[in-house]
C-alpha positions in Angstrom: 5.8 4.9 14.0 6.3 1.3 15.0 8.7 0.6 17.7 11.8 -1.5 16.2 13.2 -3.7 18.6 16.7 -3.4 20.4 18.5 -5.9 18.3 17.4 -4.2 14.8 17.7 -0.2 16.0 21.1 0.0 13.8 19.7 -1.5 11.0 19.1 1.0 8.0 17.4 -1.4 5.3 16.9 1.5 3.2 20.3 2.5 3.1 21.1 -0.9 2.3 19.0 -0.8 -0.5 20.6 1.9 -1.8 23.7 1.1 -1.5 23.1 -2.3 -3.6 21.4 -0.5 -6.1 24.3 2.1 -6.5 27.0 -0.9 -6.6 24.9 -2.4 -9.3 24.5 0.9 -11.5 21.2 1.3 -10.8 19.4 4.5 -9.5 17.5 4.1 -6.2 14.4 6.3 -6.0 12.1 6.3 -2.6 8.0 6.2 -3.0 6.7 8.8 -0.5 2.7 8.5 0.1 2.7 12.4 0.7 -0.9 12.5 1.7 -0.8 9.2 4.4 -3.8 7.5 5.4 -2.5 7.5 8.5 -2.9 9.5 11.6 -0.9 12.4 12.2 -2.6 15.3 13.4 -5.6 15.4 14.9 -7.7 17.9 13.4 -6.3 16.9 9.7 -7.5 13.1 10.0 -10.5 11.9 8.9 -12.3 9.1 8.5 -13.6 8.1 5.2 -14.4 4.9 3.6 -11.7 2.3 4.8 -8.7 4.6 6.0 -8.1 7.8 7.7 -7.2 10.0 5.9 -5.3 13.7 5.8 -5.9 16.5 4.7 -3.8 18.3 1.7 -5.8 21.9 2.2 -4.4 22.0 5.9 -1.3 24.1 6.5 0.4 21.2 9.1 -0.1 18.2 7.1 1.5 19.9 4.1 4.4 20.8 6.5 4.6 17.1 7.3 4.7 16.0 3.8 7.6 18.5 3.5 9.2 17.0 6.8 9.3 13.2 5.6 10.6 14.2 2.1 13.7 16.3 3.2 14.4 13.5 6.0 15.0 11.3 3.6 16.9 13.1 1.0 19.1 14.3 3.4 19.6 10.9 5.4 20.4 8.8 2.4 21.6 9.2 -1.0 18.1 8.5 -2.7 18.5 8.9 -6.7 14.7 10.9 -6.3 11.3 10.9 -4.7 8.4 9.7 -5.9 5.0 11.1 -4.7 2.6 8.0 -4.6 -1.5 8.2 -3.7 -1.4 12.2 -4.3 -4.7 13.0 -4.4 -7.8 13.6 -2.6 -9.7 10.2 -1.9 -12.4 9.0 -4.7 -15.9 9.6 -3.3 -17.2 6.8 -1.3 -20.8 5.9 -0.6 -22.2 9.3 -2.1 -20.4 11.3 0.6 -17.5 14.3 0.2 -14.3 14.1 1.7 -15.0 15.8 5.1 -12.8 18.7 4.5 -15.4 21.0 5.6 -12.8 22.9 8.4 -10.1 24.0 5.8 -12.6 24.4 3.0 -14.4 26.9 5.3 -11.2 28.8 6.4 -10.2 29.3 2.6 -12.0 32.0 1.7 -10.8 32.7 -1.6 -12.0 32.7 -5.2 -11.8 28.9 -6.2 -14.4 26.4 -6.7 -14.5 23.9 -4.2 -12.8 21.5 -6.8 -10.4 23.7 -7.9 -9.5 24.4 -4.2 -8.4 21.1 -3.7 -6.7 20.9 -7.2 -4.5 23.6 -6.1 -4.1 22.1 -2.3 -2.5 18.9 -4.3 -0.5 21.6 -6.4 0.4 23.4 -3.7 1.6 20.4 -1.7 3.7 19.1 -5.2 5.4 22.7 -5.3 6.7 22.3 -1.5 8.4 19.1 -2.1 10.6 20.3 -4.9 11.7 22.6 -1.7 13.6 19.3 -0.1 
């Protein structure tokens, strides 16, 4: 998060938004980036190619996908979500996504690519819990 400064803390420029949007009859829908290239939990983040990025097969960044979506359909009267960037990284430079730790922990009967299919599926199905 990004500090605001004192003299904009009461500004909500999303709920403006919405609120112009609804007085013009149009719906308001918010992008959520549910897998963020941004650091939030430390053994979830990796590096790879130009950002960080988290993992969708571990349990707590799932959660925090979950976290942002409901915090923001139940702060402000959004019209719907929409799930942006929801997928695992392309390959870069001929390596995998480093996903080794929660690949290794799965255990099941998926390929590795189907694995991570479902970990996208998986984190879809929890946000139509919000």
């Amino acid at each position: 998060m990004v500090p605001v400064p004192r003299q904009f803390a009461r500004l909500r420029p999303l709920a403006f938004a919405i609120q112009e949007a609804h007085a013009r009859g149009l719906e308001f829908a918010r992008v959520v980036q549910p897998v963020p290239r941004k650091f939030i939990h430390v053994s979830a983040a990796y590096n790879y190619g130009r950002f960080v990025w988290m993992d969708p097969g571990d349990d707590a960044v799932r959660q925090r996908a979950l976290d942002v979506i409901t915090d923001v359909v139940r702060r402000y009267t959004v019209d719907g979500v929409h799930l942006d960037d929801y997928f695992y990284p392309y390959p870069e430079n001929n390596l995998d996504f480093p996903d080794d730790p929660t690949w290794q922990a799965y255990r099941g009967p998926l390929s590795r690519d189907d694995w991570r299919r479902d970990n996208i599926n998986r984190l879809f199905a929890i946000s139509t819990r919000a």
